[in-house]
N, C-alpha and C positions, 0 to 999 in steps of 0.2 A: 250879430244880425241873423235873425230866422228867414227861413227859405220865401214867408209871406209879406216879406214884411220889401215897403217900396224900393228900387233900387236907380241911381242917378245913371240917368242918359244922355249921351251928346250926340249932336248929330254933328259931321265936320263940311265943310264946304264944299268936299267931293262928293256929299250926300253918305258918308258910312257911318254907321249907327256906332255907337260904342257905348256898352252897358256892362258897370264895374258894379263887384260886391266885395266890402273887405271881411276876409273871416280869419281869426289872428289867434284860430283853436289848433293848428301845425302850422309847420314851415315849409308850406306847398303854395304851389299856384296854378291853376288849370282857364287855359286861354283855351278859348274855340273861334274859326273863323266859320259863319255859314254864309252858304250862296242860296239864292231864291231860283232854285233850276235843279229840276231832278226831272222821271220820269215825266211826269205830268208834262214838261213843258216837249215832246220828241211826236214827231208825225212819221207814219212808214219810212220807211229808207234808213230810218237813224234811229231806231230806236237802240236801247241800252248805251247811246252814245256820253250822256252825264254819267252812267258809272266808269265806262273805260276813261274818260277825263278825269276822273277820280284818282284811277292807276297811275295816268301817266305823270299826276304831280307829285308822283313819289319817285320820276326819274330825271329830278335835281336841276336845277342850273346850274350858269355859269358862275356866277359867286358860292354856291353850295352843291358840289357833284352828290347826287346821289350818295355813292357807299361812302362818303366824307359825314356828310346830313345823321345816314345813320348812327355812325362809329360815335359823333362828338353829341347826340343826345344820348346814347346809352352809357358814354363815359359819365355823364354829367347826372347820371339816376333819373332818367326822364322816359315816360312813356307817350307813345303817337299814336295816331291812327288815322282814318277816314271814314264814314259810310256816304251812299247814296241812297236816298228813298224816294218816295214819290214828289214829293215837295220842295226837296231841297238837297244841297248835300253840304258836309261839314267837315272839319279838320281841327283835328283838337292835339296839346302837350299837357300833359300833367309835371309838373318841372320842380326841382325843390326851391324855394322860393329867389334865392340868389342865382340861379340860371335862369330865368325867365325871360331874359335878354334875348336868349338864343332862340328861343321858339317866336317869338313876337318876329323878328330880323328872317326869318325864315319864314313867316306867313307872309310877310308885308312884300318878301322877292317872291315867293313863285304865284301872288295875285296877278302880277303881271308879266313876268321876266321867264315862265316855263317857252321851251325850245322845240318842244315834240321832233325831236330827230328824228328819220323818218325810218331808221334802222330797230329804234327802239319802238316804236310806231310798232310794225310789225310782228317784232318781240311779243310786246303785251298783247295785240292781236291772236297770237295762241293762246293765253293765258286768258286773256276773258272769255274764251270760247271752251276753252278745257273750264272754268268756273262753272258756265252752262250748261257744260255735260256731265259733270258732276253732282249739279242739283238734277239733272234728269236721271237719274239713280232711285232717286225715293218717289215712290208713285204719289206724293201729295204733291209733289211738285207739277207733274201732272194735270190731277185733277184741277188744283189751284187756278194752273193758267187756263181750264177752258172756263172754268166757269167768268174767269175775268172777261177773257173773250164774249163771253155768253151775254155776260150784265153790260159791256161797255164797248156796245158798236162806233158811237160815233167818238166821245171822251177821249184822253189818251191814257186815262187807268186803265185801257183795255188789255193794256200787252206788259208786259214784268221789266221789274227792276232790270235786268240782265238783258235786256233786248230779244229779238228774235237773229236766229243763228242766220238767218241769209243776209240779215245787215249787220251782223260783226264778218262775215266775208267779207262785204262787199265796201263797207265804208274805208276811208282813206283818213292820212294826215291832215288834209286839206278840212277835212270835215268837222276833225277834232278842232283844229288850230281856230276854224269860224266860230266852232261854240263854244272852244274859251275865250275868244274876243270878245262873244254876244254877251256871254254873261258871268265874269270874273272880273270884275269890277267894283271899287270902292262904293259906287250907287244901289248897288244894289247885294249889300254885304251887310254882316253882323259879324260883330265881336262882340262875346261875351267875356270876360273875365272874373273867377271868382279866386280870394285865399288872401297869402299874408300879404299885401301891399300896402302903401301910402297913397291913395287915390290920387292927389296932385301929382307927386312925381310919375305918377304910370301913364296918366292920361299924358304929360309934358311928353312923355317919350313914345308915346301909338301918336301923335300929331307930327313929330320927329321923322316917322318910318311910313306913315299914310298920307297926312295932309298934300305931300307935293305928288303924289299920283292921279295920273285925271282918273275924273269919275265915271267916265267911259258912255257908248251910246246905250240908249234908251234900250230895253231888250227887247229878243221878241216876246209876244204873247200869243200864246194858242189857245183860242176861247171854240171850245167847241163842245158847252153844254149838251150832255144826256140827253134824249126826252123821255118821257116816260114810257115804264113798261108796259106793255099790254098783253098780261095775263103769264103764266107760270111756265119758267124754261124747264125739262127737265134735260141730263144728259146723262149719258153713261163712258166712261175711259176704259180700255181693256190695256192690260197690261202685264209682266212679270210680276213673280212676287207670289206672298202667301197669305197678303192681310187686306181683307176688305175693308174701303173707307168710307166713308160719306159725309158731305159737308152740304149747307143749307145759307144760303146768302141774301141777304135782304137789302135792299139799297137802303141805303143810311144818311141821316143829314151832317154836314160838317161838322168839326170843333166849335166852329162859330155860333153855332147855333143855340139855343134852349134847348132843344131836342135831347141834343148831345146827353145829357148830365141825367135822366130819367133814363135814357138808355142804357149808361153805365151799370145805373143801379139796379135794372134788371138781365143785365148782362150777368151778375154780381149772385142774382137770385136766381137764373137759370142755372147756369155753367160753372158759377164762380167769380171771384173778384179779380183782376186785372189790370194792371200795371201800364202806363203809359211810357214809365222813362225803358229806351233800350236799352240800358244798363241796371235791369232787375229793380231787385228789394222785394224777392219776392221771398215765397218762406212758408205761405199763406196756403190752409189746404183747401181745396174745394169741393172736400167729401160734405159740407154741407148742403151744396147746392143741391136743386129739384133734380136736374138731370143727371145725377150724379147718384143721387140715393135711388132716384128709378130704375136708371138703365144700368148701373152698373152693379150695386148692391143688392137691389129688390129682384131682378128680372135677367140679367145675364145676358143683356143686347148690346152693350160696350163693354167696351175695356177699358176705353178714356174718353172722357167729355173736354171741352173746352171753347171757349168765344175769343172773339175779338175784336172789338170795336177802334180802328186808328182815327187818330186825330190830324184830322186833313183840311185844305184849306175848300176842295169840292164836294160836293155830298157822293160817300163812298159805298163801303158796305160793310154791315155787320154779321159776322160769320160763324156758324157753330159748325165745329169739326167734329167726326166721332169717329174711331179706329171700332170698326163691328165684330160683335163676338164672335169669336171662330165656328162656333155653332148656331150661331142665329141668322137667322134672315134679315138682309139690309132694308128689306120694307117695311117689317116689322120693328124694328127700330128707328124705323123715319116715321110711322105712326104713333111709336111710342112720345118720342120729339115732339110730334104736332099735338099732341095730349097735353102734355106740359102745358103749351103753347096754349091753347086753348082755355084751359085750368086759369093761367093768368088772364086772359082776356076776360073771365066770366064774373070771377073772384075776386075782387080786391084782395091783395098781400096783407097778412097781420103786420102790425105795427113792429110788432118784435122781431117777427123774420126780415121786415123791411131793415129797422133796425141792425141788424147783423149785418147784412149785406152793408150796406151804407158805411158801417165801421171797418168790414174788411178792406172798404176799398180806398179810405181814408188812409188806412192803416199802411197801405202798399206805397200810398200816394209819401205816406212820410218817410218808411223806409228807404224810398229812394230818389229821396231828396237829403241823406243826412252826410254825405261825404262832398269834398268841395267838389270834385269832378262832374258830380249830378247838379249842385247847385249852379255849376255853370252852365251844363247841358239847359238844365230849363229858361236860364232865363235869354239864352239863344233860339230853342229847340218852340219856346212859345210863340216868337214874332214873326215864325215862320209861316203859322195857320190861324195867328191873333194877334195876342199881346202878351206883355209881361203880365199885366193885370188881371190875364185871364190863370193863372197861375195864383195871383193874389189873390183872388176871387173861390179860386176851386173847392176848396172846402164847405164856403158859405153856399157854394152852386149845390152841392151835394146835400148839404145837409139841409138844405130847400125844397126836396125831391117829395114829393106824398103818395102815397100808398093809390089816389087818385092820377097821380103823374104816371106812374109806373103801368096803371091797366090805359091809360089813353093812348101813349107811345107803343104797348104791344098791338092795341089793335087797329094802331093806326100804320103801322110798320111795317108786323107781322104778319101779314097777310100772302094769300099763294102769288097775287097778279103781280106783287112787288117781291119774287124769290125768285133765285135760282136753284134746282136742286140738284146735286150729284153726286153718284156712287163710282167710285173707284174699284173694277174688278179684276181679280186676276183669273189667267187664262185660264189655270186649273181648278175653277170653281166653275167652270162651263157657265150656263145662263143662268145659275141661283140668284133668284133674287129678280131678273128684270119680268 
């Protein structure tokens, strides 16, 4: 079975999805559990509070203590993890296919059965705050969060994964313990599973470990639509350091969208091609791109180009970053940027360049989709911001895309009233550049 190809869904009477793929090419099995709660869903006071709930289901229950959990999946050649993102957060075992018992029996107790001690509570308490000040080290981290700030006053994309540091002091057990009750829940869950199994017998045994769990209350929802920009932020971050940065952000439409996939594909022919799944497949260089042969080969105004467009369930932003050449002017190189920019607004794309692009980004889409652990990522990692189908769909989305699609989305997009811009300076560049 191919990555596009349809795959069987249940839903169980507690409301949790369960969506199986059998792939019978090794003796592996990679289960993921996702929750519909990450950033996006946290208002002041709490924010970063889904990634510390993230931590803290890695300190065990009472049927599975923590340093027990770990010892007996790494005896068993099985790897773990977590992340939190904006949309959701997840929990995955890659297992060799006869332990997969033990990961399944481990997701299904700590959905409900986690303890938040209040000792351990604290514990992680340092550690998610030492996480924070470690990404405050690198000045993109920085610039990053004003510009979020910048773009998403009312949204709650405004403020990072990580929270802000006065509400990792200040929040409590209490706080954790409410929002995993709000939303660690079979209702409002996916299982993905892909690798060597017998579909009937797996699903007989997730209805075994899940069915008899309630499906819990209704969660909350924080609806607090954007509205529109009006007219071009610019800012400037001073800070340590010896590398001027600059990033440039346009509000972006969702996954959901049509938009989306025109975007891609000029993201592809600016910057470079780009990977959705967080587990790479990448490989793919992006010395073809415009901004790439401008500013860094032709002109000496970067040293690195690159985009990003995430796929999310509210309309985000699509981002180009550039580390500015040690001898160039950071204006000069956001001019050069807006050249590009322009270039495609005026110009339709050749067919062939368009072509290219379109193939790299196909190209990423299947490298990393070819191992089971991706294959199961996506077909979780999808229902988060759409569907599976949007995943079966993506190729034919892509290679849909026309050279007319590509100049409508930059100058529909790309425009100043819909940007943020920001330079990253360090203190020993004095004011060059502003």
């Amino acid at each position: 079975m191919t990555m596009l190809e349809p795959i069987p869904s249940i839903r169980l009477k507690n409301g949790l999805e369960i969506k199986l793929k059998e792939i019978h090419t090794a003796p592996l099995i990679s289960s993921w559990v996702w929750y519909r709660v990450g950033s996006r869903d946290e208002l002041p006071g709490k924010t970063g509070i889904s990634h510390w709930l993230e931590h803290m289901q890695f300190k065990g229950t009472e049927k599975f203590p923590a340093e027990e959990r770990d010892k007996i999946i790494a005896r068993a050649g099985g790897a773990w993890n977590a992340f939190t993102y904006l949309d959701w957060t997840t929990y995955f075992e890659t297992m060799p296919a006869d332990k997969i018992d033990l990961a399944l029996e481990i997701e299904a107790d700590r959905m409900t059965n986690s303890t938040f001690d209040p000792e351990e509570v604290e514990s992680e308490r340092t550690v998610v705050m030492s996480e924070r000040q470690g990404r405050e080290n690198n000045p993109s981290f920085w610039l990053m969060e004003a510009i979020h700030q910048a773009a998403f006053r009312i949204h709650s994309y405004g403020h990072v994964i990580l929270g802000d540091m006065v509400d990792l002091a200040t929040m409590g057990r209490d706080d954790l313990y409410q929002h995993y009750q709000s939303y660690y829940s079979p209702s409002n869950a996916v299982v993905s599973i892909a690798g060597d199994f017998d579909q009937e017998e797996l699903l007989k045994r997730l209805k075994e470990l899940y069915e008899g769990l309630p499906s819990g209350p209704e969660p909350p929802q924080v609806n607090r639509p954007e509205p529109p920009q009006r007219g071009e932020h610019r800012l400037m971050v001073e800070g340590p350091g010896d590398t001027v940065l600059a990033e440039v952000s346009y509000h972006a439409p969702p996954a959901s969208q049509e938009d989306f996939f025109p975007l891609l594909i000029l993201d592809s022919l600016l910057s470079g091609p780009q990977g959705l799944n967080m587990f790479g497949g990448g490989g793919i260089s992006n010395k073809t791109s415009r901004l790439y042969t401008r500013m860094v080969e032709d002109e000496d105004l970067a040293v690195s180009v690159s985009g990003s467009l995430p796929a999310t369930i509210d309309p985000y932003l699509y981002s180009l970053n550039l580390i500015v050449h040690p001898d160039a002017d950071p204006e000069r190189a956001l001019q050069a940027l807006d050249g590009e920019i322009q270039r495609l607004q005026d110009t339709l794309p050749g067919e062939d360049e368009l072509q290219r692009a379109a193939k790299q980004t196909r190209a990423l889409f299947a490298y990393g989709g070819e191992s089971i652990t991706n294959q199961a990522f996506w077909m979780g990692f999808s229902e988060m911001f759409a569907s599976y189908e949007w995943v079966t769909g993506y190729l034919d989305s892509l290679e849909a895309v026309t050279p007319d699609d590509v100049q409508r989305v930059a100058r529909q997009y790309l425009v100043p009233q819909n940007r943020i811009v920001g330079v990253y300076l360090p203190h020993n560049k004095g004011n060059k550049g502003s």
